[in-house]
N, CA, C and O atoms as a printed pandas DataFrame, in Angstrom:
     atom_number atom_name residue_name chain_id  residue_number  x_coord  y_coord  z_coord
0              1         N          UNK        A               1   -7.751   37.500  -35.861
1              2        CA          UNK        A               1   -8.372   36.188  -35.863
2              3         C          UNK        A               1   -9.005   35.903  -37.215
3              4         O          UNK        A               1   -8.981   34.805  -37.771
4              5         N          UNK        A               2   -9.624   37.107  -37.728
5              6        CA          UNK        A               2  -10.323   36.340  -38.862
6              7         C          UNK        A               2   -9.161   35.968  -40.267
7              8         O          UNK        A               2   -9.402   35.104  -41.111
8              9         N          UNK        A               3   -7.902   36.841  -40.252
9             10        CA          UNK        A               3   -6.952   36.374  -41.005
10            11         C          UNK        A               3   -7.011   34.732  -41.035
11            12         O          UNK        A               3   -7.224   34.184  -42.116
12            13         N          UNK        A               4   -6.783   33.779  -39.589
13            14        CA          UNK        A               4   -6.383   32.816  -39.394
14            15         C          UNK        A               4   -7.894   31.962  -40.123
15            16         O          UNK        A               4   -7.894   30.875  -40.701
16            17         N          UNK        A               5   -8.759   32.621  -39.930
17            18        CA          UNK        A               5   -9.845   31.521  -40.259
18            19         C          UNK        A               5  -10.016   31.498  -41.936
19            20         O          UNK        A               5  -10.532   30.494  -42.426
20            21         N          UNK        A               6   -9.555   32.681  -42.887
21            22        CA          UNK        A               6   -9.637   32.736  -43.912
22            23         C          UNK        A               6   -8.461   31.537  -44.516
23            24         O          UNK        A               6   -8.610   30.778  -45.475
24            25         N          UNK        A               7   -7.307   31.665  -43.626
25            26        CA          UNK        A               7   -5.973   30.778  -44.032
26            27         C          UNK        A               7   -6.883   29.702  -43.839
27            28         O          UNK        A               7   -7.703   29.585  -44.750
28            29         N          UNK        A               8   -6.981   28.749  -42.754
29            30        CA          UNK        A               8   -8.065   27.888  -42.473
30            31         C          UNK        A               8   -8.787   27.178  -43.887
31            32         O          UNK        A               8   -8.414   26.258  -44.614
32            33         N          UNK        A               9   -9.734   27.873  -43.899
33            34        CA          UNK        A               9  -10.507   28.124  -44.960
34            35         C          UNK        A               9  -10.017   27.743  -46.507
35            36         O          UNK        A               9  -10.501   26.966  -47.330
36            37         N          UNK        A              10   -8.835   28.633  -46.557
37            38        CA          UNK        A              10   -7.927   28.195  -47.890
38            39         C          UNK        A              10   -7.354   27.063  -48.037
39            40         O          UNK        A              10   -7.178   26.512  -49.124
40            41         N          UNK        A              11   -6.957   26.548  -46.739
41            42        CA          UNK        A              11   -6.606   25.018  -46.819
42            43         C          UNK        A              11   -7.523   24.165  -47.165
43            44         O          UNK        A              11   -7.385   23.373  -48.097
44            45         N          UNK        A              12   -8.730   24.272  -46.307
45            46        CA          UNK        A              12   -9.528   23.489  -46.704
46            47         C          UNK        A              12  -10.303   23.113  -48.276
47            48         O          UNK        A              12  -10.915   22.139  -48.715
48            49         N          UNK        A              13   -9.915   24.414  -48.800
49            50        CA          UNK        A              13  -10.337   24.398  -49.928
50            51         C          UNK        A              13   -9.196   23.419  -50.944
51            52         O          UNK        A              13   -9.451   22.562  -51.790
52            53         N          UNK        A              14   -7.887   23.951  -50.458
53            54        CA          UNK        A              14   -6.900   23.612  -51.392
54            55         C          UNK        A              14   -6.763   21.978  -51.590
55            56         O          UNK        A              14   -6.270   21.406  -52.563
56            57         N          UNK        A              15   -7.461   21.242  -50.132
57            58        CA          UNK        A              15   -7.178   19.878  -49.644
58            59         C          UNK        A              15   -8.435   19.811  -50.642
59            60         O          UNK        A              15   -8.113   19.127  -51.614
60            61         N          UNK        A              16  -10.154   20.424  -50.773
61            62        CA          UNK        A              16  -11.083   19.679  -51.589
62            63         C          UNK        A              16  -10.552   19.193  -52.866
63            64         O          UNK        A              16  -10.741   18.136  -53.467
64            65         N          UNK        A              17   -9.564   20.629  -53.238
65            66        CA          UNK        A              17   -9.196   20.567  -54.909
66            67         C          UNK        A              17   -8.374   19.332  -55.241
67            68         O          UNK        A              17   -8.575   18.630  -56.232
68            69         N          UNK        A              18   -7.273   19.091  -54.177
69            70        CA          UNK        A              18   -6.244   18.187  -54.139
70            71         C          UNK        A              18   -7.326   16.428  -54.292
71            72         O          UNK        A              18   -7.319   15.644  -55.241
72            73         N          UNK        A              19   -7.890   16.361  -53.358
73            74        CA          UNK        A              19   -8.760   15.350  -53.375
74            75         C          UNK        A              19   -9.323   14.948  -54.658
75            76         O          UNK        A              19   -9.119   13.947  -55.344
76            77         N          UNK        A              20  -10.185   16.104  -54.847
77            78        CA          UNK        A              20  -11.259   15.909  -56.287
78            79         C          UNK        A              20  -10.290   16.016  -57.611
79            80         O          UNK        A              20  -10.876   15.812  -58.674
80            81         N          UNK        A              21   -8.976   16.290  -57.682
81            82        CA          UNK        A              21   -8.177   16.031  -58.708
82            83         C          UNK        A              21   -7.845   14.828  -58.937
83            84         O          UNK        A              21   -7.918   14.209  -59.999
84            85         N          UNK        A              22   -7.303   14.334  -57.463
85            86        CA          UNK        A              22   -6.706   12.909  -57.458
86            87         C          UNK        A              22   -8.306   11.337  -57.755
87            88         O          UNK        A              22   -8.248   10.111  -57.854
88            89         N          UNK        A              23   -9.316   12.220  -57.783
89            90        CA          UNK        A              23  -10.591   11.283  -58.217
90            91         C          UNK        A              23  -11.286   11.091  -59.255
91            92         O          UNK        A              23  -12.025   10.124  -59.441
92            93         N          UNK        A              24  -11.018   12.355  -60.290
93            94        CA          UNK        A              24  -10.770   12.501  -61.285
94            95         C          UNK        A              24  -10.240   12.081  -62.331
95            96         O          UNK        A              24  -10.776   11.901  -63.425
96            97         N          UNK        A              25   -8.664   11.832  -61.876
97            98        CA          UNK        A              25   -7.930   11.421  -63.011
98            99         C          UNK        A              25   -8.101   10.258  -63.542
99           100         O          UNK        A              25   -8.146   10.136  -64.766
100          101         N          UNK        A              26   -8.243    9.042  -62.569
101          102        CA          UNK        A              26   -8.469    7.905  -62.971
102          103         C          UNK        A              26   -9.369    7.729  -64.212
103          104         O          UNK        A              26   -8.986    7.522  -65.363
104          105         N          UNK        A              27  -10.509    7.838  -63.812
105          106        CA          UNK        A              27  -11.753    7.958  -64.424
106          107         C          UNK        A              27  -11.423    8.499  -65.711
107          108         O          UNK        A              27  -11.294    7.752  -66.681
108          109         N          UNK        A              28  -11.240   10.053  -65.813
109          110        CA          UNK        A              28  -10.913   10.827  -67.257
110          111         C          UNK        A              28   -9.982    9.468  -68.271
111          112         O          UNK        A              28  -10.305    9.034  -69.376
112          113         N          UNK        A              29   -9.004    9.138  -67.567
113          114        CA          UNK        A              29   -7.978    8.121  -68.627
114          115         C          UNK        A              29   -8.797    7.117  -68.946
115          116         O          UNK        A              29   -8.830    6.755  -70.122
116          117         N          UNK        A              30   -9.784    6.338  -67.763
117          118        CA          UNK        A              30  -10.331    5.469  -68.695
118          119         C          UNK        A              30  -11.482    5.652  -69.786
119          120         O          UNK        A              30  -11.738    4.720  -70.548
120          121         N          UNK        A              31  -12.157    6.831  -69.852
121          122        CA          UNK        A              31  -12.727    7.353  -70.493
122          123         C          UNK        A              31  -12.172    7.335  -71.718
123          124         O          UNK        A              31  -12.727    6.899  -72.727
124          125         N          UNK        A              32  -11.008    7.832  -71.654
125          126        CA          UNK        A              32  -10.493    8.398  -73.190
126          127         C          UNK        A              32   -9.898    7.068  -73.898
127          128         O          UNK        A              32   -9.912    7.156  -75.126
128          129         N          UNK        A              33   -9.430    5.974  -73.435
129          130        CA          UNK        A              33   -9.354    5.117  -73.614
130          131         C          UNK        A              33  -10.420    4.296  -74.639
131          132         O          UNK        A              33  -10.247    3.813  -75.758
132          133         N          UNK        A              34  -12.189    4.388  -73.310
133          134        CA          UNK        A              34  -13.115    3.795  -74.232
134          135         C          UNK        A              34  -13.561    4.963  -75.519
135          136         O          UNK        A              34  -14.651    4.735  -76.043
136          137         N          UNK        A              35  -13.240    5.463  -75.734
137          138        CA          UNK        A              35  -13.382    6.373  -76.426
138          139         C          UNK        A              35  -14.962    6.355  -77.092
139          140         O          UNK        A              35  -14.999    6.140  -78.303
140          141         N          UNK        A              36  -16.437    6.593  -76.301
141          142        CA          UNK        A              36  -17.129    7.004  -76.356
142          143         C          UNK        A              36  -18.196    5.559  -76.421
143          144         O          UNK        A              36  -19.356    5.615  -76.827
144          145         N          UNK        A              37  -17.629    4.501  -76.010
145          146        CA          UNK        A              37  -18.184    3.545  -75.767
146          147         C          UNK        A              37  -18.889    3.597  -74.883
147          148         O          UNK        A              37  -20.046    3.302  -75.182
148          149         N          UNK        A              38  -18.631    3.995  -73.287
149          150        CA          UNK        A              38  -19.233    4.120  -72.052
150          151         C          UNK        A              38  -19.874    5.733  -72.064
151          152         O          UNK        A              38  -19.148    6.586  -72.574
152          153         N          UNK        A              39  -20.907    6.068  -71.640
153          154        CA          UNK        A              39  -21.261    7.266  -71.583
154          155         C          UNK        A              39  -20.489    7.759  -70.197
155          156         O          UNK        A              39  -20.196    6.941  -69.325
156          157         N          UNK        A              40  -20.183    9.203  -70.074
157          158        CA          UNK        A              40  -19.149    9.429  -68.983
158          159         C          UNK        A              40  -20.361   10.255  -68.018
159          160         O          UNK        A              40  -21.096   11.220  -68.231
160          161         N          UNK        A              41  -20.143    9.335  -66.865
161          162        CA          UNK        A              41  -20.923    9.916  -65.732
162          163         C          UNK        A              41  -20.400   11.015  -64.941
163          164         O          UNK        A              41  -19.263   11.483  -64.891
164          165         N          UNK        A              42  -21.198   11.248  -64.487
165          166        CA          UNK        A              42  -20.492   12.995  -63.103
166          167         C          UNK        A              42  -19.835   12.181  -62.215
167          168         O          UNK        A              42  -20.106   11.070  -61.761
168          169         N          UNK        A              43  -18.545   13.253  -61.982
169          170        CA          UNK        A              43  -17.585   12.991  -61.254
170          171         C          UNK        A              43  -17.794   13.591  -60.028
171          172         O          UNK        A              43  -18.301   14.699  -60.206
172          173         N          UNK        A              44  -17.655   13.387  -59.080
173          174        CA          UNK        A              44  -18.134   14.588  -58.073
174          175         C          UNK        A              44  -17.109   14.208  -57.111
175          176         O          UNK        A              44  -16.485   13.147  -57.106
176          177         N          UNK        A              45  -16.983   15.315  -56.186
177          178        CA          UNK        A              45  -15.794   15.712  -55.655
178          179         C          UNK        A              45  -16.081   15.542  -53.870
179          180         O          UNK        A              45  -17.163   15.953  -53.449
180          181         N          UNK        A              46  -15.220   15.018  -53.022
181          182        CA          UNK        A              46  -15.526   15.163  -51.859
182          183         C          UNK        A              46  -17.072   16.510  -51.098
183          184         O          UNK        A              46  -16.951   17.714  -50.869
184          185         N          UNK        A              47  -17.819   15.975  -50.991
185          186        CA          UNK        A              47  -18.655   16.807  -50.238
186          187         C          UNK        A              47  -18.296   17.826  -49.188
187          188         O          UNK        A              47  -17.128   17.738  -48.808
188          189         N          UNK        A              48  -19.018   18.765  -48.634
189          190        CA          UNK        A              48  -18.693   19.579  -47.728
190          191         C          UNK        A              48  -18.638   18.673  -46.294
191          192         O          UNK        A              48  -17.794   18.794  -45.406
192          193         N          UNK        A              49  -19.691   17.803  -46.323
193          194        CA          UNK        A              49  -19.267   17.240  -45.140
194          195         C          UNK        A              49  -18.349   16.137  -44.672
195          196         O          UNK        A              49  -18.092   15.879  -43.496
196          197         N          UNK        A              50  -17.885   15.514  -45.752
197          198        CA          UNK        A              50  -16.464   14.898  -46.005
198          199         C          UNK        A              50  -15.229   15.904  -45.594
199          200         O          UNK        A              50  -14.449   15.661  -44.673
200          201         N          UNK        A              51  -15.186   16.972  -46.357
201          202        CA          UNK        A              51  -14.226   17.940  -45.840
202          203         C          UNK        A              51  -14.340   18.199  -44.628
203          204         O          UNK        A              51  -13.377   17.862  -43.940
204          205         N          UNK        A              52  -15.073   18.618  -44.186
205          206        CA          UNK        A              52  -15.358   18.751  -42.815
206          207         C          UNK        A              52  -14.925   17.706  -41.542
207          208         O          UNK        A              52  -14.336   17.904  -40.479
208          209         N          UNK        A              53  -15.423   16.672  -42.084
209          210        CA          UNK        A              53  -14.977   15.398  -41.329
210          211         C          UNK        A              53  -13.434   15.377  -41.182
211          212         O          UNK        A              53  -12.758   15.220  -40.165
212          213         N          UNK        A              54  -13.093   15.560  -42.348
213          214        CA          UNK        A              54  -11.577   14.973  -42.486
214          215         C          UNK        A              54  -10.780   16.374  -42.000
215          216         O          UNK        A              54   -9.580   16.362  -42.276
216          217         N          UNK        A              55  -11.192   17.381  -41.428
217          218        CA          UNK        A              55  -10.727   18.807  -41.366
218          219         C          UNK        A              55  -10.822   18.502  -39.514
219          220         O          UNK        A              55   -9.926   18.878  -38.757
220          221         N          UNK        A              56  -12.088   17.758  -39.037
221          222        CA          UNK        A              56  -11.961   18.003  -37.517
222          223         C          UNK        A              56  -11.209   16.608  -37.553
223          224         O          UNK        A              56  -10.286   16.633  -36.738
224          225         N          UNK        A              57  -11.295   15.392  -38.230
225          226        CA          UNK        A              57  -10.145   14.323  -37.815
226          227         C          UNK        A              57   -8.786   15.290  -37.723
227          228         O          UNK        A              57   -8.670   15.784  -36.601
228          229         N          UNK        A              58   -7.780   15.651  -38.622
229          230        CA          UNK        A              58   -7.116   16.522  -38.266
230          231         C          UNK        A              58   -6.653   17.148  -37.577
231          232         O          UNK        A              58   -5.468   17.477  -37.528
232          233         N          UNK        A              59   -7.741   17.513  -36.726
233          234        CA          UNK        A              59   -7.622   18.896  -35.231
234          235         C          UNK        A              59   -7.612   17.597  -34.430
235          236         O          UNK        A              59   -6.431   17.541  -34.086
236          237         N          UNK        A              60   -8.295   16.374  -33.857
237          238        CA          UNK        A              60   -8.294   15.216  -32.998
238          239         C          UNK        A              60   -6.852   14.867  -33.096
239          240         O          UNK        A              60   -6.127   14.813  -32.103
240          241         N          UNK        A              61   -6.483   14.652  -34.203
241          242        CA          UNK        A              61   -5.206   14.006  -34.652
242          243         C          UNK        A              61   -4.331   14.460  -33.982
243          244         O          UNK        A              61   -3.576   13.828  -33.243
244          245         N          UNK        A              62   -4.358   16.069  -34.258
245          246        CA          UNK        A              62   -3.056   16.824  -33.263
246          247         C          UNK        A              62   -3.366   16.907  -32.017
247          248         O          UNK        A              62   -2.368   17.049  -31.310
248          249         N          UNK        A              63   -4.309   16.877  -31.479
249          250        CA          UNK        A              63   -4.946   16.789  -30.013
250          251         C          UNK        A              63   -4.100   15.724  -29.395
251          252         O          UNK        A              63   -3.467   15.922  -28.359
252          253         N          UNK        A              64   -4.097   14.530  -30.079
253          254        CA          UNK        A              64   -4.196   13.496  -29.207
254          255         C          UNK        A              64   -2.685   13.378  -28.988
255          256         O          UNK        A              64   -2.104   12.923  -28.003
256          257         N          UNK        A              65   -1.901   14.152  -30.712
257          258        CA          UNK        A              65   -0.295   13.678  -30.658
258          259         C          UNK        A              65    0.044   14.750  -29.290
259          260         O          UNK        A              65    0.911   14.483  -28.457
260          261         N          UNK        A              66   -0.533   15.584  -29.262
261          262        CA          UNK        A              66    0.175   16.831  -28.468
262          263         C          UNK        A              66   -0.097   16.298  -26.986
263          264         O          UNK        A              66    0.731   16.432  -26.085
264          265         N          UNK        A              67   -1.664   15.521  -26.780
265          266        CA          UNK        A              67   -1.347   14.702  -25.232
266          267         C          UNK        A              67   -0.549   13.082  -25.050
267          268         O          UNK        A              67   -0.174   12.529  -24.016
268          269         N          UNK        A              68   -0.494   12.734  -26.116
269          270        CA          UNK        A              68    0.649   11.620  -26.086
270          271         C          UNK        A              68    2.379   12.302  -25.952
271          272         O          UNK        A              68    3.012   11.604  -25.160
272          273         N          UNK        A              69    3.009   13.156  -26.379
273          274        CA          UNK        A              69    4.398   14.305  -26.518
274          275         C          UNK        A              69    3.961   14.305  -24.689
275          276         O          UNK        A              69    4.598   13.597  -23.909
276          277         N          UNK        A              70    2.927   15.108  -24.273
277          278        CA          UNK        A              70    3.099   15.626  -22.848
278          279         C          UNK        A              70    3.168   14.405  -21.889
279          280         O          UNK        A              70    3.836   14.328  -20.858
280          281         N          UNK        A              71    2.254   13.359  -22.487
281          282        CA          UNK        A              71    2.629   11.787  -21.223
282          283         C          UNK        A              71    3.536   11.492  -21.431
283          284         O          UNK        A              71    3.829   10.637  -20.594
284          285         N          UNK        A              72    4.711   11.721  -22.428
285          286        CA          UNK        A              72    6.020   11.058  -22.672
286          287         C          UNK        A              72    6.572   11.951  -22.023
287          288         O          UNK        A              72    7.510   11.556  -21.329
288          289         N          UNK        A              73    6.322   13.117  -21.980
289          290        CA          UNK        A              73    7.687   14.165  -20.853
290          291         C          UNK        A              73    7.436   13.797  -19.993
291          292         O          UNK        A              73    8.388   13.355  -19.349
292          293         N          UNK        A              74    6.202   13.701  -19.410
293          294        CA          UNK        A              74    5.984   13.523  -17.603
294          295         C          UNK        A              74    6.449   12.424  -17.203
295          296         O          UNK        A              74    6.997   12.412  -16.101
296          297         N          UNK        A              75    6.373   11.373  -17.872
297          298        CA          UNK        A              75    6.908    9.843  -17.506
298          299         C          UNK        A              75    8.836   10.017  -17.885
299          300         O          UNK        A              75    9.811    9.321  -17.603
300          301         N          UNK        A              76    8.690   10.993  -18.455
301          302        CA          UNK        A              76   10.173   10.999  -18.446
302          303         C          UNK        A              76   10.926   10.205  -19.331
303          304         O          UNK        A              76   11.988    9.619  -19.121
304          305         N          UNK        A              77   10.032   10.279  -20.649
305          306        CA          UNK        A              77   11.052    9.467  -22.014
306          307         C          UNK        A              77   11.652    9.478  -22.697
307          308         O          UNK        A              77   11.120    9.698  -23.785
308          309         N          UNK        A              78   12.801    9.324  -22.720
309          310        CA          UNK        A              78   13.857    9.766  -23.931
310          311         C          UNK        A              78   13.267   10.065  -25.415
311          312         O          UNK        A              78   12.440    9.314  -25.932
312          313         N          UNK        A              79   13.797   11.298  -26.090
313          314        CA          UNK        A              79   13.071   11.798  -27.200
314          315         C          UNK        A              79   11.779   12.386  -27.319
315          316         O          UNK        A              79   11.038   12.437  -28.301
316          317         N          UNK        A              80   11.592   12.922  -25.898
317          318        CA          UNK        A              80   10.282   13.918  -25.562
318          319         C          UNK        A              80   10.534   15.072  -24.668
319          320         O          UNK        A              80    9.940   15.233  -23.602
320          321         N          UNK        A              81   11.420   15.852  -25.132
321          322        CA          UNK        A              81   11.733   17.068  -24.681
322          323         C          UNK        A              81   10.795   18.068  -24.825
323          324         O          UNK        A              81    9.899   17.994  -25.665
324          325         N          UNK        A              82   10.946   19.092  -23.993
325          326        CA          UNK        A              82   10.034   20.646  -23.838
326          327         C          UNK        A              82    9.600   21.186  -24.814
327          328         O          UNK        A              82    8.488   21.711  -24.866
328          329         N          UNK        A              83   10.623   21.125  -25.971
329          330        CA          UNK        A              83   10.346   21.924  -27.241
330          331         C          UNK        A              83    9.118   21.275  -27.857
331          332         O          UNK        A              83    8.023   21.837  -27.835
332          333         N          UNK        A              84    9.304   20.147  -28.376
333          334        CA          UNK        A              84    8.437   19.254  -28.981
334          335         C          UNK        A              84    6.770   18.747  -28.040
335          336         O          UNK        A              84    5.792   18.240  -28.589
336          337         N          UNK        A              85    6.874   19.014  -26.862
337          338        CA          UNK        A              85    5.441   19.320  -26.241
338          339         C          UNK        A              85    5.263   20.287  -26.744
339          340         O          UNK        A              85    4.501   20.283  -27.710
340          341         N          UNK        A              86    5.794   21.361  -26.377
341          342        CA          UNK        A              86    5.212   23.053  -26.314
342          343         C          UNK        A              86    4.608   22.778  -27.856
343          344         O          UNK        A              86    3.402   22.640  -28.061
344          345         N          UNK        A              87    5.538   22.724  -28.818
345          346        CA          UNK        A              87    5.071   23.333  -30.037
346          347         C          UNK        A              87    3.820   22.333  -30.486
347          348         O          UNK        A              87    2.734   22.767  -30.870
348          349         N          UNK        A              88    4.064   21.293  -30.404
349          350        CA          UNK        A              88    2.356   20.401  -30.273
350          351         C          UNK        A              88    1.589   21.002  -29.819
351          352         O          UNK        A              88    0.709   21.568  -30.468
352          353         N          UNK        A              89    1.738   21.059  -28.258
353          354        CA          UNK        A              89    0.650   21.786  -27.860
354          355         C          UNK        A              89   -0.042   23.106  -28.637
355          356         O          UNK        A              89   -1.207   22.959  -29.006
356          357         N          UNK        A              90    0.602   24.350  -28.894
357          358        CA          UNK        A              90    0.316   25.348  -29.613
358          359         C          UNK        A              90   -0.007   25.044  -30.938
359          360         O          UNK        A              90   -0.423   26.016  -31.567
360          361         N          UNK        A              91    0.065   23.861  -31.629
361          362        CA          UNK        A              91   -0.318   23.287  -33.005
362          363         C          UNK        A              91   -1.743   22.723  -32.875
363          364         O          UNK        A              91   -2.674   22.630  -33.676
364          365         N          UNK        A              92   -1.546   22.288  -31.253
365          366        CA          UNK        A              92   -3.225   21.574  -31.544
366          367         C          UNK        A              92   -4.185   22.995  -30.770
367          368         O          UNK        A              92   -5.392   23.162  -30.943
368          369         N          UNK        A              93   -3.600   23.577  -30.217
369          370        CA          UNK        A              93   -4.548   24.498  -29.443
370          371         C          UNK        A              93   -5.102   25.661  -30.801
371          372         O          UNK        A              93   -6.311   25.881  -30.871
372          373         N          UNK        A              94   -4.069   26.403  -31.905
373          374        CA          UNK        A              94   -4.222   26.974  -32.762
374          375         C          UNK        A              94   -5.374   26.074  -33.759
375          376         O          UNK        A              94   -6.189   26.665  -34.468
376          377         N          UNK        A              95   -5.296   24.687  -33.687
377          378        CA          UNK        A              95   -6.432   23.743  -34.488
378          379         C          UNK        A              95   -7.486   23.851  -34.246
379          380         O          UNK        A              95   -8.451   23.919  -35.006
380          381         N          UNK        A              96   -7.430   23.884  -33.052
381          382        CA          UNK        A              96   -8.724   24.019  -32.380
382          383         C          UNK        A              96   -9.637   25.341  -32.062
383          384         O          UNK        A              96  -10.856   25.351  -32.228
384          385         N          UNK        A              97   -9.001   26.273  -31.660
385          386        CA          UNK        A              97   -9.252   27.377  -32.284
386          387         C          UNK        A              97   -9.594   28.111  -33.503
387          388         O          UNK        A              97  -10.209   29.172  -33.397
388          389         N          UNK        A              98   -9.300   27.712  -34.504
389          390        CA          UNK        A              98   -9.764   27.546  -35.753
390          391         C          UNK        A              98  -10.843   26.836  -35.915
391          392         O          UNK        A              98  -11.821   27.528  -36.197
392          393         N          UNK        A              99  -11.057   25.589  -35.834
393          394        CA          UNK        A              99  -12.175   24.622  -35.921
394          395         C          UNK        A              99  -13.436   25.758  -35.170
395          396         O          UNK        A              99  -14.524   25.980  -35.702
396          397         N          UNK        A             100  -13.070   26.244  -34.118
397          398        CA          UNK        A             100  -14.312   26.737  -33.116
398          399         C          UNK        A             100  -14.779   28.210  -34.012
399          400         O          UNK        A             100  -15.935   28.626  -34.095
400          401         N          UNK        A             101  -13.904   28.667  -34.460
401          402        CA          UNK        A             101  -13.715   29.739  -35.379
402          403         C          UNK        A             101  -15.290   29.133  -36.594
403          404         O          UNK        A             101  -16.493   29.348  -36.744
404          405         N          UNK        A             102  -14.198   28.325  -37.163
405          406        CA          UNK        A             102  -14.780   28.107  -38.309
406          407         C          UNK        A             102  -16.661   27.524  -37.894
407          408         O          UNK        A             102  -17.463   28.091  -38.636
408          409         N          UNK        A             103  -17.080   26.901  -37.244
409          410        CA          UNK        A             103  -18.076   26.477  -36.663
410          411         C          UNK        A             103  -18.815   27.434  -36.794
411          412         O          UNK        A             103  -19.571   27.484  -37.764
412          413         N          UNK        A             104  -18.760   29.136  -35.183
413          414        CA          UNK        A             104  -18.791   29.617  -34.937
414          415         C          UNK        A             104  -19.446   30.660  -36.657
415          416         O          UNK        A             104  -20.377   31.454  -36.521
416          417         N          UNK        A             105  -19.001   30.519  -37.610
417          418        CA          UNK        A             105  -19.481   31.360  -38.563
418          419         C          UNK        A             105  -20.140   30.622  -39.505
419          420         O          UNK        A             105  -20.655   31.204  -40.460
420          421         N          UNK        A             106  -20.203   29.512  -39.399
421          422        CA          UNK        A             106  -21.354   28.536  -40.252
422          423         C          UNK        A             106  -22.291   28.502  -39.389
423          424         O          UNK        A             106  -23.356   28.718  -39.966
424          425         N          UNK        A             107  -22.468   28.294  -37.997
425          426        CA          UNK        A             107  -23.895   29.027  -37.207
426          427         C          UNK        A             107  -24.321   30.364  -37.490
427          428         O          UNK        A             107  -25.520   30.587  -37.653
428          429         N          UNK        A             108  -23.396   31.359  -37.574
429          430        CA          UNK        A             108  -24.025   32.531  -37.919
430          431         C          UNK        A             108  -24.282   32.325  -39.629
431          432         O          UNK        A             108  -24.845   33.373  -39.944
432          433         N          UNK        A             109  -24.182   31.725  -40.512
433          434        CA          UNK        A             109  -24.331   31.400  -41.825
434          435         C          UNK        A             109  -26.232   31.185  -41.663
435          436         O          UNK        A             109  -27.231   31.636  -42.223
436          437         N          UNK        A             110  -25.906   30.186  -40.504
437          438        CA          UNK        A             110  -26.730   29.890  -40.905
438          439         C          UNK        A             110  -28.252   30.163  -40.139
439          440         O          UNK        A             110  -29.348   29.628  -40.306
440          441         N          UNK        A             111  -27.840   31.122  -39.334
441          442        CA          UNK        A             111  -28.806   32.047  -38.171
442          443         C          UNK        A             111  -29.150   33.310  -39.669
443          444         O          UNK        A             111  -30.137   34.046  -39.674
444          445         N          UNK        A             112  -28.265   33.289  -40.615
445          446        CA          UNK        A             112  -28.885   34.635  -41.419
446          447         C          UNK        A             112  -29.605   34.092  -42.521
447          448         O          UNK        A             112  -30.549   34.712  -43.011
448          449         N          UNK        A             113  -29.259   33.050  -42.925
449          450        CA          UNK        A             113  -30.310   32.148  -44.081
450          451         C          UNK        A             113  -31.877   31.657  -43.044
451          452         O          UNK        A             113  -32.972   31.551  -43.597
452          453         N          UNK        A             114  -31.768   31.517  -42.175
453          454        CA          UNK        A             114  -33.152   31.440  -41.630
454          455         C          UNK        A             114  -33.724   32.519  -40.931
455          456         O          UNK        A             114  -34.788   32.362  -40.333
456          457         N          UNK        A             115  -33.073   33.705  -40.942
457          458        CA          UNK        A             115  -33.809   35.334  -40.536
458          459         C          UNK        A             115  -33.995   35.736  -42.388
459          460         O          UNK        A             115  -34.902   36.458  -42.803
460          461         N          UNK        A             116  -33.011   35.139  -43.225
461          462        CA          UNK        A             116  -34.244   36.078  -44.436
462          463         C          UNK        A             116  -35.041   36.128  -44.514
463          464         O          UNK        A             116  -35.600   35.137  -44.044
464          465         N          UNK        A             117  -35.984   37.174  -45.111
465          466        CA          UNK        A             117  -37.542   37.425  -45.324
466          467         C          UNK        A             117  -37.528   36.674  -46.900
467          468         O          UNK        A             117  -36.613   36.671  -47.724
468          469         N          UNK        A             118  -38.773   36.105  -46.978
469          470        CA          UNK        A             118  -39.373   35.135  -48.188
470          471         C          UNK        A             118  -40.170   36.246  -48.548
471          472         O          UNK        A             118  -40.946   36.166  -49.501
């Protein structure tokens, strides 16, 4: 399990970097452009709780596709076969599991930052 939460983890990181690159660039070009006309302010990068947000939208996301796939088998709709539930399902259940994961050790994060001794 903790393999999966480190993978987890790496995504989330890889999605901050991806983000805070793509927010970045703009800015840097027009900078170099004014070429020292504008003083260049801090750039700052999606927050932790932005990531976060956009990390449990994600896990909802597959939740909801994986119970929309299962009302289309039961009603019996063309282009909603067994395979394509199942593996939803196990896509959003593994999400979610992770998410509880990941939670689960930012409480203990943060049960040990308030047992340090001052």
């Amino acid at each position: 399990m903790s393999h999966s939460v480190t993978s987890i983890l790496s995504q989330i990181r890889t999605y901050q970097t991806q983000v805070g690159q793509s927010v970045e660039t703009p800015q840097t070009n027009a900078l170099q452009g004014l070429q020292g006309l504008v003083a260049p302010q801090d750039v700052q990068g999606p927050s932790f709780t932005e990531t976060l947000r956009g990390a449990i939208a994600g896990v909802n996301e597959a939740q909801q596709k994986s119970g929309a796939l299962a009302r289309a088998f039961e009603l019996g709709e063309p282009g909603a076969d067994l395979a394509k539930v199942m593996v939803a399902s196990q896509q959003s259940q593994i999400a979610f599991r992770a998410t509880v994961e990941v939670r689960n050790r930012l409480v203990q994060a943060y049960q040990d930052v308030m047992n340090m001794p001052l």
